[in-house]
N, C-alpha and C positions, 0 to 999 in steps of 0.2 A: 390707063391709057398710055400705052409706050409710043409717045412723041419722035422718038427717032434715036440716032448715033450722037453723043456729047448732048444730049438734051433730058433733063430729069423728067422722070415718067410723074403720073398723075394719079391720086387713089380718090376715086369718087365712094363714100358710105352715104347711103339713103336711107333712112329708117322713119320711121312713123312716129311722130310728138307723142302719141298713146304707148309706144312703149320705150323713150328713152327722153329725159331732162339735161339741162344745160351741164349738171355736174357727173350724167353719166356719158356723155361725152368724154372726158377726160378719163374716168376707167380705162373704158374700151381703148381708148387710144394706146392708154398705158400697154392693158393687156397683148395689145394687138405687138404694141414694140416687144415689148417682152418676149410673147414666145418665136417672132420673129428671129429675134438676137438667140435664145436657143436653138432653135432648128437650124441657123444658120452655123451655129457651133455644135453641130452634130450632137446636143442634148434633146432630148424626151422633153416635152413642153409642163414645164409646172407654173400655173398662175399664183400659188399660193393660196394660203388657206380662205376658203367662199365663204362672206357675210351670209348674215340671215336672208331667206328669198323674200319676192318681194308676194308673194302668195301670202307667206306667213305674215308678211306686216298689214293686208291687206283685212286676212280674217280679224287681228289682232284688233285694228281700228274699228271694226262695225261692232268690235264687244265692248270695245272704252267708248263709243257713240253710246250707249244704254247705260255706264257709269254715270252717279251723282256726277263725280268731279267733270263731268264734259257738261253736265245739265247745268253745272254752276253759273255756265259762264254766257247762257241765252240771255239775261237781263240787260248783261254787258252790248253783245251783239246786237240785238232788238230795238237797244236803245241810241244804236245810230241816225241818228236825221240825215236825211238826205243834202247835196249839196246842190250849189245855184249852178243852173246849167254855164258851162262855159262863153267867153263872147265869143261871138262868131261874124266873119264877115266875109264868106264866099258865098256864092249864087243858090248851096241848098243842093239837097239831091241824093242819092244813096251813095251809104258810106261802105263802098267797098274797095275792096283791095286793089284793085284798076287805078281806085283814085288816090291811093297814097302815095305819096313823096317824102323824103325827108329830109332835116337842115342837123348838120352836125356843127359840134362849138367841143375845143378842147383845152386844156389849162399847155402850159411848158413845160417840160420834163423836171425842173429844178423848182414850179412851184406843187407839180403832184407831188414830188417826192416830200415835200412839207402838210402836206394834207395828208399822205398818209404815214408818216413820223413824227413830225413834229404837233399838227393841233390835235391826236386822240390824247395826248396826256395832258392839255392843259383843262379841261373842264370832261375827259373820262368820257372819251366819247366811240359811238362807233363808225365808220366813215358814212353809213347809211343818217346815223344823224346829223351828218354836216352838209351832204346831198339834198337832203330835202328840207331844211330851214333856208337854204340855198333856192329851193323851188318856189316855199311859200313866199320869200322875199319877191322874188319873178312875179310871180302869179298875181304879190298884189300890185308891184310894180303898172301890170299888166291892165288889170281888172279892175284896178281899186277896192278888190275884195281882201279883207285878213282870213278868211273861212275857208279853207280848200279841203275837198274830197277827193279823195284818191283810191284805187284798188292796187293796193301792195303784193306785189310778186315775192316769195321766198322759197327757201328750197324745200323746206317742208319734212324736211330729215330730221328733225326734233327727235330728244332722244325721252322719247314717252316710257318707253317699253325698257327698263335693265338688264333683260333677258334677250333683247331684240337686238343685232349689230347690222348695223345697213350701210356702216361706211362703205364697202364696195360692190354696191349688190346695184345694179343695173334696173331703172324701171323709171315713171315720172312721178316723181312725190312734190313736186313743186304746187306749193300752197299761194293761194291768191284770197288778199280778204280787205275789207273796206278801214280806210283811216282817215280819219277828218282830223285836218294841222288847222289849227287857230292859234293865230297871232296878237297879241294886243298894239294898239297904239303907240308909235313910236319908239320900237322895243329898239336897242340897240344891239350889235351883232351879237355879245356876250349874253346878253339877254334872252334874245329869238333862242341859239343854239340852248338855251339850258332848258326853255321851254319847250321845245319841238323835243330835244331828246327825254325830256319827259311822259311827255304826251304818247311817245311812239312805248316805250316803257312800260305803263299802264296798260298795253295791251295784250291780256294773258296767250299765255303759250304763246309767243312769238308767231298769235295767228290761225295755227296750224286747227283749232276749234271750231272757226267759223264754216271751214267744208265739211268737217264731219257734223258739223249739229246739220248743216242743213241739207245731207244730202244722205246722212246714215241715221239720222235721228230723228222720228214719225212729228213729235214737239217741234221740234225745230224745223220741220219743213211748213209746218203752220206758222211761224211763229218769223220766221224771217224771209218767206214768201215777196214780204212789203218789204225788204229791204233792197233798194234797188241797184244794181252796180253805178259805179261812178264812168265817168267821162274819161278819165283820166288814169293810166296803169303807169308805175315805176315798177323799172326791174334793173338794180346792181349787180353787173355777172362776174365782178371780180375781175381776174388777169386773163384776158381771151385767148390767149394762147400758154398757160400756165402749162400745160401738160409736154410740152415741146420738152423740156429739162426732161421729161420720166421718159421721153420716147424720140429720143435724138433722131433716128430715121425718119420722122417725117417733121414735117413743116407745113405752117399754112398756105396753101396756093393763094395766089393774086385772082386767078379766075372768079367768077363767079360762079356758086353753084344753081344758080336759076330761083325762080320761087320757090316760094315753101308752100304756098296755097295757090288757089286759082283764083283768079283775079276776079271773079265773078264773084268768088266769098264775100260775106257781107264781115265786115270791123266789127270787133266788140269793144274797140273805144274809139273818140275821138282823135282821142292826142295817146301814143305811144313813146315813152320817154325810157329810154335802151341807154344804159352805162357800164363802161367796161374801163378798164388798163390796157393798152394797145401801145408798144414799142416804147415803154417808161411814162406813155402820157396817159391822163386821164378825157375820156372821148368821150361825150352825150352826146345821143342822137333823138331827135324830136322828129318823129314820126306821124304823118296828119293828111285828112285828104282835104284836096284840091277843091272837095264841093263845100267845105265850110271854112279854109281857113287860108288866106293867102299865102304864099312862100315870105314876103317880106315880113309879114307879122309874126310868123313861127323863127325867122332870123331875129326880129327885136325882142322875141322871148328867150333866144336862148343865149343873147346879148346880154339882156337883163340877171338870167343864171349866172353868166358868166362873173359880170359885175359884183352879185351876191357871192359868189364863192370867192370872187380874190379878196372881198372885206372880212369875210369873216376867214382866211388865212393872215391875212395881214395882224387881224386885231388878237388873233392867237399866238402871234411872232410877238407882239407888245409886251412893253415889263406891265407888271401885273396883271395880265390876263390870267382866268384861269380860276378855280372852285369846283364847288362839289356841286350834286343834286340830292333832293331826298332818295332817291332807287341807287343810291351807292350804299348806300347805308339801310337798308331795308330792315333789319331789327327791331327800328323805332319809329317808323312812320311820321317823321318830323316834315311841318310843312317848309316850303322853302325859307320863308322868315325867318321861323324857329332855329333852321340850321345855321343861316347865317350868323344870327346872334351868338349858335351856340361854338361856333367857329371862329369867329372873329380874334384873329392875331394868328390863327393858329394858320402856317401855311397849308401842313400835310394832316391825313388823319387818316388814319390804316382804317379803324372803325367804330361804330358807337352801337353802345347799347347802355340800358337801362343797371341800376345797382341790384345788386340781391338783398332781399329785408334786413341780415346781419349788417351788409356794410353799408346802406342807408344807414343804420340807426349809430354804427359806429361814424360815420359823416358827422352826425348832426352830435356824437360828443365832442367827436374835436374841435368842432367849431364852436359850441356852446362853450367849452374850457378851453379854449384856446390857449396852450404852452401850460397846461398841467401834465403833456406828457404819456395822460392815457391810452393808450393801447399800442405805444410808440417800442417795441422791443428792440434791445440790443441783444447779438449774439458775439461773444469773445471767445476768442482758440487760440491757443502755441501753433505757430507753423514749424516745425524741425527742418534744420537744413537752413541753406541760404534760398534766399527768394530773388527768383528774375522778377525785377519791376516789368518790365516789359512785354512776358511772358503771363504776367498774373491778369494785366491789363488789358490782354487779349483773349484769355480764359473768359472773364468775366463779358466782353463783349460778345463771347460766343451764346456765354448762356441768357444774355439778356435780349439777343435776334433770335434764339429760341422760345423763349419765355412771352407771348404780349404783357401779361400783368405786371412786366418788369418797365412797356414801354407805357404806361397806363398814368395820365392825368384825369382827373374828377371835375367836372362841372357843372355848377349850382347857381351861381350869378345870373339873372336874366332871362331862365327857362323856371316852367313851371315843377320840374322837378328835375331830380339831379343823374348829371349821365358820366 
């Protein structure tokens, strides 16, 4: 749209949800700057070498939908319960797209940039698990409920296939699959976050399973048929204009580009809860129609969000905040008790795992003979030459941030066997 003389023109792209996702968005855009900036500098347009097609990932998925390893995971899927319908308190009526409105809530630039810096390192998180313990706090704020079901948005680019590269291949892979967050009684922030990002953890394949068993998999269309969608969809789309830096030529208009559906369409949820990065800030948008849910009350829920997430940034800024879960240390399958115990003093821990039969059984002499020395070796050598203290001291730190067995304690007190 060329707007006129001193007034920047306009690029309207339209495409169809069936053939492009939130992250290929950002491709094209790239691409599009790209051979732009070529052709404009009198080069031949080269996008660079083509990811795998999305054909090829398409057949790939309907052969791993007939794999054991996708069959493993229906007991998992199957065994979701359904969630308690949402409250509601508008007049009732069909939920279509006519009647949606939405209520946006966002943090300050100086406390996003702490959400996403500062609390992923104190209890090993990822900003999706700090978002939605953020939710269920809301929800039960809300509801008085600790049990929430939710249908989880992801990008669905999982890298199943080693042979398969789809970082820039253009198509919608975005995966959508059920998650029930339960909370216990009176958890405290540090508490909720370690349980929610557990909970989300425990969900194989980041998801991406529950569309192919039930839609590529004859079992699985039987078998999760009863499983119902939820009321409730998140979806974290990351930095909304992240692609601007790959493709300086353009920028996001302020226009609007109209709907994306007809208003006549019917909602396939309730409550629509859309989060993104927008000019350093962190923005949720709570999406909801008008025939079940007041505007005031979608504000004091995302009041309540809000609430939720400046506690649990604040109590991640606290001196001792901060610990492991058992899915940091997956080797051992230790429940959260166990690891505490088995951490306790200990601030950092790279990782755990269990002994090998040799060095159990040398454990249990050193400890049995305590300062007899067994299996304790010295090595002695001439060094020629003069020695840099300083120089040897750094050698040696080199080889022991190479080495883990060099940065390796034993632990046997308190757990039922020794790690």
């Amino acid at each position: 749209f060329d707007l006129g003389a001193g007034r920047k023109g306009r690029l309207l792209l339209v495409i169809h949800h069936l053939a492009v996702d939130g992250v290929s968005w950002r491709i094209l855009v790239e691409d599009l700057g790209r051979g732009y900036r070529q052709l404009k500098g009198g080069q031949r347009v080269d996008l660079g070498r083509k990811s795998s097609s999305y054909q090829q990932w398409a057949a790939r998925l309907k052969e791993y939908a007939r794999t054991e390893t996708a069959e493993r995971e229906l007991d998992y899927w199957s065994g979701l319960a359904g969630g308690e319908p949402l409250p509601a308190d508008g007049p009732g009526g069909e939920n279509r797209v006519e009647t949606q409105e939405s209520v946006s809530v966002w943090l300050e630039a100086e406390e996003t940039r702490a959400l996403l810096q500062e609390v992923p390192e104190k209890y090993h998180t990822q900003i999706n698990d700090v978002l939605l313990t953020a939710l269920a706090k809301a929800y039960e704020a809300w509801s008085g409920k600790r049990r929430m079901r939710i249908d989880l948005e992801g990008h669905g680019r999982e890298e199943l296939f080693e042979d398969l590269d789809i970082t820039r291949t253009v198509g919608w892979f975005t995966s959508i699959y059920p998650v029930v967050l339960e909370l216990e009684a009176k958890m405290g922030a540090g508490e909720a976050l370690k349980s929610v990002k557990e909970q989300l953890r425990n969900i194989p394949n980041r998801g991406i399973g529950y569309g192919i068993l039930k839609y590529l998999n004859e079992a699985g269309r039987e078998r999760l048929a009863g499983v119902s969608g939820a009321e409730v969809s998140f979806n974290y789309l990351g930095q909304f204009n992240q692609w601007e830096a790959e493709a300086s030529e353009f920028g996001a208009a302020r226009e609007s580009s109209g709907l994306s559906a007809s208003g006549k369409g019917k909602r396939g949820h309730l409550l629509d809860i859309i989060g993104g990065i927008a000019g350093g800030r962190l923005v949720m948008s709570f999406g909801f129609s008008r025939e079940y849910h007041r505007r005031s009350t979608m504000e004091a829920l995302g009041g309540w969000f809000l609430k939720a997430l400046r506690e649990l940034i604040e109590h991640c800024q606290s001196e001792g905040a901060g610990g492991y879960t058992p899915s940091d240390f997956p080797l051992v399958g230790l429940k959260q008790l166990e690891l505490d115990r088995l951490l306790a003093g200990r601030k950092e821990g790279e990782d755990i795992y269990t002994l090998s039969p040799m060095q159990e059984r040398i454990l249990f002499h050193t400890l049995y003979e305590s300062g007899s020395g067994m299996y304790f070796l010295q090595l002695n050598c001439v060094l020629k030459g003069k020695l840099e203290g300083a120089t040897f001291k750094q050698a040696w730190e080199r080889v022991v941030g190479r080495h883990t067995i060099f940065r390796t304690s034993f632990a046997w007190e308190g757990v039922e066997k020794p790690y």
